[in-house]
DRENTORKOL-3810 file (N, C-alpha, C; in nm, 4 decimals):
REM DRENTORKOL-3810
@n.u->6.5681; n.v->9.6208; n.w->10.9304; ca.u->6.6486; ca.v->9.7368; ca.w->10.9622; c.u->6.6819; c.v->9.7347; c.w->11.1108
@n.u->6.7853; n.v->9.7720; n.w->11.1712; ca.u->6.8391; ca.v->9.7432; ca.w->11.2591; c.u->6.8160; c.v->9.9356; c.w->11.3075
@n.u->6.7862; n.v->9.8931; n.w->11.4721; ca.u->6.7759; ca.v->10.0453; ca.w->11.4858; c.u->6.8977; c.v->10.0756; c.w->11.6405
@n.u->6.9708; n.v->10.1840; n.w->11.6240; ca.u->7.0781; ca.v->10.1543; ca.w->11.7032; c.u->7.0783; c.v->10.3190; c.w->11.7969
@n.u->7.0974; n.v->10.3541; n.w->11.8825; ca.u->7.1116; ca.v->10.4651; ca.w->11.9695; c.u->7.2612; c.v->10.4975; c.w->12.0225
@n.u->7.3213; n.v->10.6534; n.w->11.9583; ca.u->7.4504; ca.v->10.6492; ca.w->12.0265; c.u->7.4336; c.v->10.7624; c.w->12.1389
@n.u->7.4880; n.v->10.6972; n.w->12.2698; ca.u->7.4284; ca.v->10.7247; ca.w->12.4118; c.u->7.5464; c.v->10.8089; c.w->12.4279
@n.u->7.6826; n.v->10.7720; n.w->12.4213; ca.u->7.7791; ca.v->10.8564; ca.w->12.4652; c.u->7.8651; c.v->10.8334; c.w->12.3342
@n.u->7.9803; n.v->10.9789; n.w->12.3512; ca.u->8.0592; ca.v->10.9989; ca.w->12.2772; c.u->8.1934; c.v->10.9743; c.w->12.3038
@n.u->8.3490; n.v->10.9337; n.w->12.2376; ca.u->8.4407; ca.v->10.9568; ca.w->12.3433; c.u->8.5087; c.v->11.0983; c.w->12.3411
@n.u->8.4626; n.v->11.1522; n.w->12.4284; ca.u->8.5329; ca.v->11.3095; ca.w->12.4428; c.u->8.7035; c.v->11.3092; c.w->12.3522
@n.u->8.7825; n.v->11.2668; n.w->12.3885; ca.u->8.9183; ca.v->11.2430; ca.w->12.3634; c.u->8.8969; c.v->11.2242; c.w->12.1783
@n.u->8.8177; n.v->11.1487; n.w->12.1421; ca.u->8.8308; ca.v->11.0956; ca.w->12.0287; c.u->8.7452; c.v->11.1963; c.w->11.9321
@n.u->8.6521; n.v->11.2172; n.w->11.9857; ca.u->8.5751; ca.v->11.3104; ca.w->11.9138; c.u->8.6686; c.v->11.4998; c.w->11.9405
@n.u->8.7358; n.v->11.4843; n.w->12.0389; ca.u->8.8435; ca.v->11.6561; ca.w->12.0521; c.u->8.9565; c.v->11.6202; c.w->11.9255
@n.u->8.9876; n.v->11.5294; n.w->11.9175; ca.u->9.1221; ca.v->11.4613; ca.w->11.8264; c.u->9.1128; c.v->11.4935; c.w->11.6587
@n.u->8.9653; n.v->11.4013; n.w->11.6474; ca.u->8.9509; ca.v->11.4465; ca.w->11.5015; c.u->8.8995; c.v->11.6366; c.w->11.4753
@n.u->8.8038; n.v->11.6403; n.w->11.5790; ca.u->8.7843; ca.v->11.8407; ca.w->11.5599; c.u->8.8689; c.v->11.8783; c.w->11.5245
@n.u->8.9822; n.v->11.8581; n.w->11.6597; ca.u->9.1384; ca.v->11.9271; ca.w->11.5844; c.u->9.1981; c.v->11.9458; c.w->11.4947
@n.u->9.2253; n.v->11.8117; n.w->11.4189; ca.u->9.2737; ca.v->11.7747; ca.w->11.2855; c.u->9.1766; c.v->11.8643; c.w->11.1971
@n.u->9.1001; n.v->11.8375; n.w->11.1772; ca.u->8.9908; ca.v->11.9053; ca.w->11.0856; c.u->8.9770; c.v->12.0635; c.w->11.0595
@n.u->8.9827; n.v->12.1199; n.w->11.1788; ca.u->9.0117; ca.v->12.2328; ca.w->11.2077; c.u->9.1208; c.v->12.2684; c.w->11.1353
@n.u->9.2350; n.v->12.2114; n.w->11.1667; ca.u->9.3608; ca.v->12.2153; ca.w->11.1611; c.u->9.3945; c.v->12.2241; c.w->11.0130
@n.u->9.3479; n.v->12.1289; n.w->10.9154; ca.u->9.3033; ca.v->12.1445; ca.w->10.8002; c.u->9.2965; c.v->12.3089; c.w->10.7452
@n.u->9.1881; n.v->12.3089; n.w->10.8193; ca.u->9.0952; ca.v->12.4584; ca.w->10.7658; c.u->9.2191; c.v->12.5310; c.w->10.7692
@n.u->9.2528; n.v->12.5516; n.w->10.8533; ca.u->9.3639; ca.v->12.6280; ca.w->10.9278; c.u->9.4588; c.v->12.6914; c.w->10.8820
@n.u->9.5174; n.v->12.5881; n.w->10.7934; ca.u->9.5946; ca.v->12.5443; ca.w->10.6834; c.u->9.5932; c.v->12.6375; c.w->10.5586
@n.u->9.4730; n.v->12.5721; n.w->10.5136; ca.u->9.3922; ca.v->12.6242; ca.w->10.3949; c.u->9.3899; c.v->12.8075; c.w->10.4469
@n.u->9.3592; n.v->12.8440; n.w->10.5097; ca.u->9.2989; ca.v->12.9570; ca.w->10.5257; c.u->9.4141; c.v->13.0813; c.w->10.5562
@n.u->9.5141; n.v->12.9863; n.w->10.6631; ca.u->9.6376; ca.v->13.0638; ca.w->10.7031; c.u->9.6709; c.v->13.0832; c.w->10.5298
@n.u->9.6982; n.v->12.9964; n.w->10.4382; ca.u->9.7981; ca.v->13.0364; ca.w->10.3320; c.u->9.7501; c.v->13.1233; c.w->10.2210
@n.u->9.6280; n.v->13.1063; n.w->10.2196; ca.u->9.5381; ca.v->13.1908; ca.w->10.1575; c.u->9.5861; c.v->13.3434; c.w->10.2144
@n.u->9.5379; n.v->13.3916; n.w->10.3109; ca.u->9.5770; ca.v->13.5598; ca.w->10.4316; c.u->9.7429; c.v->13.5469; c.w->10.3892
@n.u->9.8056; n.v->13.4537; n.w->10.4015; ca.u->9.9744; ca.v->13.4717; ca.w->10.4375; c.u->10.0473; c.v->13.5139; c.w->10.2551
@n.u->9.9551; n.v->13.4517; n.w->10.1896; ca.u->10.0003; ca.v->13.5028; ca.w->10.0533; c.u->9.9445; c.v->13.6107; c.w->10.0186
@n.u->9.8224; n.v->13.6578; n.w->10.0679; ca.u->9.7649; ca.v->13.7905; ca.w->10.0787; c.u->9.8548; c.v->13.8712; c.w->10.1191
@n.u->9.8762; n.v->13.8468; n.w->10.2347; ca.u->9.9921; ca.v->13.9713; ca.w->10.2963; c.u->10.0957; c.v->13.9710; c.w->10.2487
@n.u->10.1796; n.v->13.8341; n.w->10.2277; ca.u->10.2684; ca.v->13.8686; ca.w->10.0837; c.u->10.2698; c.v->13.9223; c.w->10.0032
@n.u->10.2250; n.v->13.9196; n.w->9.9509; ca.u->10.1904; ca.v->14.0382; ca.w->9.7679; c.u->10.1101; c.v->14.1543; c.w->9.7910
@n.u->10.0136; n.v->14.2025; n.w->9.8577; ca.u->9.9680; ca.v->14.3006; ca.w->9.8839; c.u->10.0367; c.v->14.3902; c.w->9.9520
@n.u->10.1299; n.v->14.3297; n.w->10.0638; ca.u->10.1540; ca.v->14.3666; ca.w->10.1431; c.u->10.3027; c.v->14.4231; c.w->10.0592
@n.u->10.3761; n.v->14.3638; n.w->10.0148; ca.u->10.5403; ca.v->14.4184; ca.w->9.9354; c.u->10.4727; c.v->14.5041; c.w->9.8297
@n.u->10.3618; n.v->14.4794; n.w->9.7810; ca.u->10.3151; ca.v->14.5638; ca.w->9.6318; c.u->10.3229; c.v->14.7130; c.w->9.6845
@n.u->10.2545; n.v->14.7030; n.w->9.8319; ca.u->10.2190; ca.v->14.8459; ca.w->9.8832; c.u->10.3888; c.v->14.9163; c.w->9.9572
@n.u->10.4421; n.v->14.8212; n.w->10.0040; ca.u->10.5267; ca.v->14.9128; ca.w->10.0326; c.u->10.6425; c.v->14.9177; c.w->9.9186
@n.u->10.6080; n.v->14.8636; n.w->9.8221; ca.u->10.7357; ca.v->14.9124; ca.w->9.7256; c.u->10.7294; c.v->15.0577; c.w->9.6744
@n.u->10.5563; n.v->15.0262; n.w->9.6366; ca.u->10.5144; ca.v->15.1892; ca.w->9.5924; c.u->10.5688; c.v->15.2951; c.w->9.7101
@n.u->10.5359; n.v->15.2381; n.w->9.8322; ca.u->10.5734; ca.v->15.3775; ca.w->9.9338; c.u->10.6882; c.v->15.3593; c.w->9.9481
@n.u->10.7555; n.v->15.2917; n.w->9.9058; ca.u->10.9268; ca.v->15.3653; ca.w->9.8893; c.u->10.9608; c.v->15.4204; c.w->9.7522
@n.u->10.8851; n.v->15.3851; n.w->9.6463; ca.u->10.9280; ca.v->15.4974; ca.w->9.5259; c.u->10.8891; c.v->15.5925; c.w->9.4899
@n.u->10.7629; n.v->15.6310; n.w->9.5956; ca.u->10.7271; ca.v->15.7399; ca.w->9.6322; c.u->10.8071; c.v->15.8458; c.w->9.7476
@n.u->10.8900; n.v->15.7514; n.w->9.8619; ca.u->10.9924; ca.v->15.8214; ca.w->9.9641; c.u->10.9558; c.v->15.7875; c.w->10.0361
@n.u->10.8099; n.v->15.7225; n.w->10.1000; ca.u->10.6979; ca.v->15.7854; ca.w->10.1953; c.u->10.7301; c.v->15.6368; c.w->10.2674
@n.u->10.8088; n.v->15.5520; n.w->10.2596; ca.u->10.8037; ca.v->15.3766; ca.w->10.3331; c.u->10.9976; c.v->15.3673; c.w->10.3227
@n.u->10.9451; n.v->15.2562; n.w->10.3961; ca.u->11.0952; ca.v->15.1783; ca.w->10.4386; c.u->11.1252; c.v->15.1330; c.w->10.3243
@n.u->11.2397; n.v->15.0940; n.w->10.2817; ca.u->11.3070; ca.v->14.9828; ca.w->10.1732; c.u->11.2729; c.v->14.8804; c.w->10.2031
@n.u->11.3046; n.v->14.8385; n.w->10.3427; ca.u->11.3104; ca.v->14.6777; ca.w->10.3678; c.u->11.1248; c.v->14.6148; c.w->10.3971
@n.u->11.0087; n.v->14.7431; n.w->10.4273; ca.u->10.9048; ca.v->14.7099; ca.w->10.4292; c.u->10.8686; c.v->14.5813; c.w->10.3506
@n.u->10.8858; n.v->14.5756; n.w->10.2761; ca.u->10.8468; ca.v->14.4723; ca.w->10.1601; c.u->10.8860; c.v->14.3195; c.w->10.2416
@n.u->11.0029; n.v->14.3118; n.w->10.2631; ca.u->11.0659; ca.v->14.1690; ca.w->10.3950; c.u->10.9806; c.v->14.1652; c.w->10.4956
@n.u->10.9279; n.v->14.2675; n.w->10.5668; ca.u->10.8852; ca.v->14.2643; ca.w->10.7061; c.u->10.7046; c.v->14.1701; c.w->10.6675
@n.u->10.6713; n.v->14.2416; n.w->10.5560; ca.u->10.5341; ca.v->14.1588; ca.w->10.4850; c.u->10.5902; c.v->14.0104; c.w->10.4372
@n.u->10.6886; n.v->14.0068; n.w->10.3848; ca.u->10.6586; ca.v->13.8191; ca.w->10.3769; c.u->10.6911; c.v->13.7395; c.w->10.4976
@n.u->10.7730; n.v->13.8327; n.w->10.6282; ca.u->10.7919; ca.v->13.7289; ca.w->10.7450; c.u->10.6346; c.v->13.7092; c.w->10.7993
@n.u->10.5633; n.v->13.8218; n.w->10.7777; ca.u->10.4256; ca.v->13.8584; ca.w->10.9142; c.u->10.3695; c.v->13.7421; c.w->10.8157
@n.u->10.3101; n.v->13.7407; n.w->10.6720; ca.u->10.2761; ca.v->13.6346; ca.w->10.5727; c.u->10.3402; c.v->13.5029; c.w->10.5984
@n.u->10.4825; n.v->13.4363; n.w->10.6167; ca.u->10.4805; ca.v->13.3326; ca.w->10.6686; c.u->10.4403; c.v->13.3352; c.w->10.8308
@n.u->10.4364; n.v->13.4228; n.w->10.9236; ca.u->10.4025; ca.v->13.3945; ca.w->11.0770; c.u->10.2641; c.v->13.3518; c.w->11.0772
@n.u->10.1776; n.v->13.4226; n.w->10.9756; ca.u->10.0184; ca.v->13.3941; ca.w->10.9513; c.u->10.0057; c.v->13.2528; c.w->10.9435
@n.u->10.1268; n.v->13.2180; n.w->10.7966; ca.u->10.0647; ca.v->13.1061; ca.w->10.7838; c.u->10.1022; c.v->12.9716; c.w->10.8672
@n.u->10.1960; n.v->12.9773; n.w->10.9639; ca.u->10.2502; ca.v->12.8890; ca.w->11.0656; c.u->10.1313; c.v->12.9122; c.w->11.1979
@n.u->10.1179; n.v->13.0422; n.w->11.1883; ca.u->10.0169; ca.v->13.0502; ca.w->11.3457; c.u->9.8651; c.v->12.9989; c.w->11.2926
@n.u->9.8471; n.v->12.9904; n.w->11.2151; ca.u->9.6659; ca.v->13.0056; ca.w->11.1576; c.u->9.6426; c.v->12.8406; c.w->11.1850
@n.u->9.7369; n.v->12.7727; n.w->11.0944; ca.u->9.6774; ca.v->12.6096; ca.w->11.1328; c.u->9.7121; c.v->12.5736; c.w->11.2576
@n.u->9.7912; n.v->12.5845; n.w->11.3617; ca.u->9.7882; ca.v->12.5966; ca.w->11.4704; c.u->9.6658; c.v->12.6381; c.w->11.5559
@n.u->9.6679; n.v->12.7640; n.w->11.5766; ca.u->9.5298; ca.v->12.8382; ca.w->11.6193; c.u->9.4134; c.v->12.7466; c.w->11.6118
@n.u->9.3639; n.v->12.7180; n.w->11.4750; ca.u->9.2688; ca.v->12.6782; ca.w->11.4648; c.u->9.2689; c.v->12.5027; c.w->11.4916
@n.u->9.3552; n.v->12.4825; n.w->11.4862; ca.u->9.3903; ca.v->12.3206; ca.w->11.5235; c.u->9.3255; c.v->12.2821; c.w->11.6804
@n.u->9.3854; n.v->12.4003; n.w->11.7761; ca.u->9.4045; ca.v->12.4002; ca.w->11.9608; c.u->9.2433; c.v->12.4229; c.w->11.9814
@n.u->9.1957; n.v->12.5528; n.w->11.9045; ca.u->9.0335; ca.v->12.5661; ca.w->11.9026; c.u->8.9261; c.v->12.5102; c.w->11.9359
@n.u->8.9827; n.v->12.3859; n.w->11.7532; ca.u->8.9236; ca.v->12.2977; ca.w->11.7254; c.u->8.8921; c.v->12.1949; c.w->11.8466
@n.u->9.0178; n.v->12.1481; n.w->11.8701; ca.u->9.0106; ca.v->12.0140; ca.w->11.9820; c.u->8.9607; c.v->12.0698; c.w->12.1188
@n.u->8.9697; n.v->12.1695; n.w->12.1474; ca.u->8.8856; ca.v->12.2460; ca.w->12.2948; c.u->8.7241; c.v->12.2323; c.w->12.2671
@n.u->8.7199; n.v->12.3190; n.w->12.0969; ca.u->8.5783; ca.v->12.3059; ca.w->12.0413; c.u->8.5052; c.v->12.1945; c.w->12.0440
@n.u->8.5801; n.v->12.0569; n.w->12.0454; ca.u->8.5273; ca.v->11.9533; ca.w->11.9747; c.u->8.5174; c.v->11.8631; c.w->12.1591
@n.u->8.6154; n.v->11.9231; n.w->12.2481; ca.u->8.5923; ca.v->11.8475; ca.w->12.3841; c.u->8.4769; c.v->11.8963; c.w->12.4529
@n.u->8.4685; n.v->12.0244; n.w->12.4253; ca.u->8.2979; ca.v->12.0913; ca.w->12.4922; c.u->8.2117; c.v->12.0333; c.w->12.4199
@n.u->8.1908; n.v->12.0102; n.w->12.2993; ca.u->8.0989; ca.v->11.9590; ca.w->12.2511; c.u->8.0714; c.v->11.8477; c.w->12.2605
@n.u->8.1481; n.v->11.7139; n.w->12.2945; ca.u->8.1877; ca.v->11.5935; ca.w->12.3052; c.u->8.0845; c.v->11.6055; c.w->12.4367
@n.u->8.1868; n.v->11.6865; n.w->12.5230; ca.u->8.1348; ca.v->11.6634; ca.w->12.6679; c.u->7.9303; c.v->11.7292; c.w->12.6886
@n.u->7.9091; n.v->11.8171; n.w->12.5853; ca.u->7.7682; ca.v->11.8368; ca.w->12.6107; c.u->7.6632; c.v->11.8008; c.w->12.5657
@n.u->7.7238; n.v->11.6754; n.w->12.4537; ca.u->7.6459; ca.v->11.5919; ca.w->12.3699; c.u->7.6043; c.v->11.4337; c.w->12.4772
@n.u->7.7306; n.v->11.4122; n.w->12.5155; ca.u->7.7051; ca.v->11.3225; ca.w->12.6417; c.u->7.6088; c.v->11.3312; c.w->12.7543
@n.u->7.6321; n.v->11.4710; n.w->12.8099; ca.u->7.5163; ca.v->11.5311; ca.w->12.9096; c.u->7.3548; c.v->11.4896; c.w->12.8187
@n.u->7.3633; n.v->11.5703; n.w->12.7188; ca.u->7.2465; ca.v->11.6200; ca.w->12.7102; c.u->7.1990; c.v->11.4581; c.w->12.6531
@n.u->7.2590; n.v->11.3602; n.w->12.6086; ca.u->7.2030; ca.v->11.2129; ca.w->12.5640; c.u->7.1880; c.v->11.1786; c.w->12.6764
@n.u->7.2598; n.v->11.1759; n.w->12.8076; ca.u->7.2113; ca.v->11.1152; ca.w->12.8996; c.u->7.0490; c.v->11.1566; c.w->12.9775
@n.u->7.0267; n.v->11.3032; n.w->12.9347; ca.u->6.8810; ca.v->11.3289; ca.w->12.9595; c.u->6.8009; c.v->11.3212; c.w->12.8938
@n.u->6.8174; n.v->11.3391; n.w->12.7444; ca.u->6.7328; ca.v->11.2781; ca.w->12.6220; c.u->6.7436; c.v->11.1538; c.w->12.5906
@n.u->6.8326; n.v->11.1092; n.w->12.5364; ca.u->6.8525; ca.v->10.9848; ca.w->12.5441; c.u->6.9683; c.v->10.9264; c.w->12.3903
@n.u->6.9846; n.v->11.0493; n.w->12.3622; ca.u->7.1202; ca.v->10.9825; ca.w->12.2002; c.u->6.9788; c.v->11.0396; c.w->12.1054
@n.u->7.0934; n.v->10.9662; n.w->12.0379; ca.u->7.0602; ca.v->11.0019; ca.w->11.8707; c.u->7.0262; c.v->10.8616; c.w->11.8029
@n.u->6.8851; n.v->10.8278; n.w->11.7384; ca.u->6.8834; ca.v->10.7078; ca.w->11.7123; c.u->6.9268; c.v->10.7094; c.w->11.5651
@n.u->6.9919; n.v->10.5846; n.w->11.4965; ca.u->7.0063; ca.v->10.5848; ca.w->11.4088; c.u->6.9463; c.v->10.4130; c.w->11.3504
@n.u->6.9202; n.v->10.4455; n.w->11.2265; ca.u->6.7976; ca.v->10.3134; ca.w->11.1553; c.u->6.9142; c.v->10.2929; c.w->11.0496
@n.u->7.0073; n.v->10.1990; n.w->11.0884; ca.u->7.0650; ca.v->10.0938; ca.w->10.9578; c.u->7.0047; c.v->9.9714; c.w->10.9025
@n.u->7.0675; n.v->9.9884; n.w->10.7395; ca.u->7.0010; ca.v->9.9164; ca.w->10.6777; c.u->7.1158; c.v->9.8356; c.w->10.5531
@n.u->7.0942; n.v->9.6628; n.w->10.5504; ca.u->7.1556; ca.v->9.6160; ca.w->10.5097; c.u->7.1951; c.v->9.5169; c.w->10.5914
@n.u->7.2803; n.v->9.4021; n.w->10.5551; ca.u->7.2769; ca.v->9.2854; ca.w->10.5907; c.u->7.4367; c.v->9.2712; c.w->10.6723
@n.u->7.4250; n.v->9.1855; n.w->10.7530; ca.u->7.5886; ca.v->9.1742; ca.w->10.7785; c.u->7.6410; c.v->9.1042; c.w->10.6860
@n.u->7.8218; n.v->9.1464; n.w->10.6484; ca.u->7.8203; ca.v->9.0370; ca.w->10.5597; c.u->7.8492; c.v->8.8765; c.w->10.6000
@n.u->7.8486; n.v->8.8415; n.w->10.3830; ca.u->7.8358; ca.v->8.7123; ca.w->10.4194; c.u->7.9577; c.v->8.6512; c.w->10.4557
@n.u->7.9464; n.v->8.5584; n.w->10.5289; ca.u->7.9864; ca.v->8.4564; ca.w->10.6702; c.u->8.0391; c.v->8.3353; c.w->10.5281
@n.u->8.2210; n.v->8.2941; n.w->10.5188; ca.u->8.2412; ca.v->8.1729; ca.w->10.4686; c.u->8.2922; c.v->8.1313; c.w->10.5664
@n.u->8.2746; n.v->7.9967; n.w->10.4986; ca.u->8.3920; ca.v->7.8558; ca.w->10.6069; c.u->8.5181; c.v->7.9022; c.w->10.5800
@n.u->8.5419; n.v->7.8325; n.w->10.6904; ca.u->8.6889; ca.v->7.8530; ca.w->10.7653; c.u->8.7916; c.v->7.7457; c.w->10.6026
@n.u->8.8688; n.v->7.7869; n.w->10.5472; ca.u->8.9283; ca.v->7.6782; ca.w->10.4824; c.u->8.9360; c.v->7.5487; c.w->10.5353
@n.u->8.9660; n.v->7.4434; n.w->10.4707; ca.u->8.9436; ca.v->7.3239; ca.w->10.5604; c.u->9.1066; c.v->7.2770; c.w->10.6378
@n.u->9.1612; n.v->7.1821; n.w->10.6979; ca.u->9.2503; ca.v->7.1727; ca.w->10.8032; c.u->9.3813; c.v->7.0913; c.w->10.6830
@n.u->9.4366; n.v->7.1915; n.w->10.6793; ca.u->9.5088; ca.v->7.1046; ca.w->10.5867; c.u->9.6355; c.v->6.9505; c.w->10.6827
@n.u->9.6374; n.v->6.8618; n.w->10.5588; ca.u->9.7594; ca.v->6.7576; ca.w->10.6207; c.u->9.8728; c.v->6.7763; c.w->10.5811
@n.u->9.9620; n.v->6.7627; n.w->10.7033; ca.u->10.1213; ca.v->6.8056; ca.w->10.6975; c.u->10.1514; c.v->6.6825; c.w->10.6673
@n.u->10.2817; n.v->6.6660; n.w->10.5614; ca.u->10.2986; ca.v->6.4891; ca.w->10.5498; c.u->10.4556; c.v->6.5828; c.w->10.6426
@n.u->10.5490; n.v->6.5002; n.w->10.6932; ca.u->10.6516; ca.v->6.5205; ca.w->10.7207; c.u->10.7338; c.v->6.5883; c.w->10.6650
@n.u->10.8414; n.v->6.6137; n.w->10.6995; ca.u->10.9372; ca.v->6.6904; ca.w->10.7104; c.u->11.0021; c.v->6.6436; c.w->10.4980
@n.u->10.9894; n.v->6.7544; n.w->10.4680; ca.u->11.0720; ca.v->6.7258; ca.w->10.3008; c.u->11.1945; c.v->6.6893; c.w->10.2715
@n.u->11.2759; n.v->6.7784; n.w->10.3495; ca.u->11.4170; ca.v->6.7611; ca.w->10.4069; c.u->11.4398; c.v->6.6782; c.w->10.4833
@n.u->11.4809; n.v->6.5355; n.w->10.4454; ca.u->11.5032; ca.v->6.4284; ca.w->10.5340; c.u->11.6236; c.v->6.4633; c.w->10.6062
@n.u->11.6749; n.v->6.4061; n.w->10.7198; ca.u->11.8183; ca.v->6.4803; ca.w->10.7605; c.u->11.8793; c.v->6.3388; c.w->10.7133
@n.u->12.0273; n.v->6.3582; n.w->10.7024; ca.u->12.1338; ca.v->6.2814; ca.w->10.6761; c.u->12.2283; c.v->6.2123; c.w->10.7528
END
């Protein structure tokens, strides 16, 4: 078993994927709230206009704020993420350089190693010229 220590991280690389990941979530979560406020949001003001008590157009103003959710949310959480993921980058580095990393114990073989094919012979040219 091979035992290996990771001493530093690359800040940049490790903020990059947070982001993405985040960003993901982001995604997921904005459209989830943004269809919430869609339909909850027109259900309620239809009633309060056939009651008198709301706008007509209320119902529009809920699916723009529902798509703004869902454009700002994976965003948001995307910018977070990669800030989230550069502090952390950067205090995982610190703190390995005073502890010392994270050891990790792999196990398994490198793989297996073939020969190179062998050197093949060129006979000349097929196309004789004329």
């Amino acid at each position: 078993m091979a035992q290996m220590t990771i001493r530093r991280v690359g800040v940049l690389s490790i903020a990059k994927i947070e982001g993405f990941l985040m960003f993901i979530v982001g995604l997921i979560i904005g459209v989830i709230y943004g269809l919430s406020v869609m339909i909850f949001g027109a259900v309620i003001m239809s009633a309060l206009a056939q009651r008198g008590e709301g706008q007509v157009l209320g119902g529009v103003s809920t699916i723009v704020v529902g798509i703004l959710i869902m454009i700002a949310f994976p965003i948001l959480y995307g910018v977070l993420g990669f800030i989230g993921g550069a502090i952390g980058a950067l205090i995982y580095n610190i703190a390995a350089g005073v502890v010392g990393g994270i050891e990790l114990e792999l196990e398994g073989g490198a793989p297996p190693q073939y020969a190179p094919p062998p050197a093949q012979q060129w006979s000349g040219n097929p196309y004789p010229a004329r």
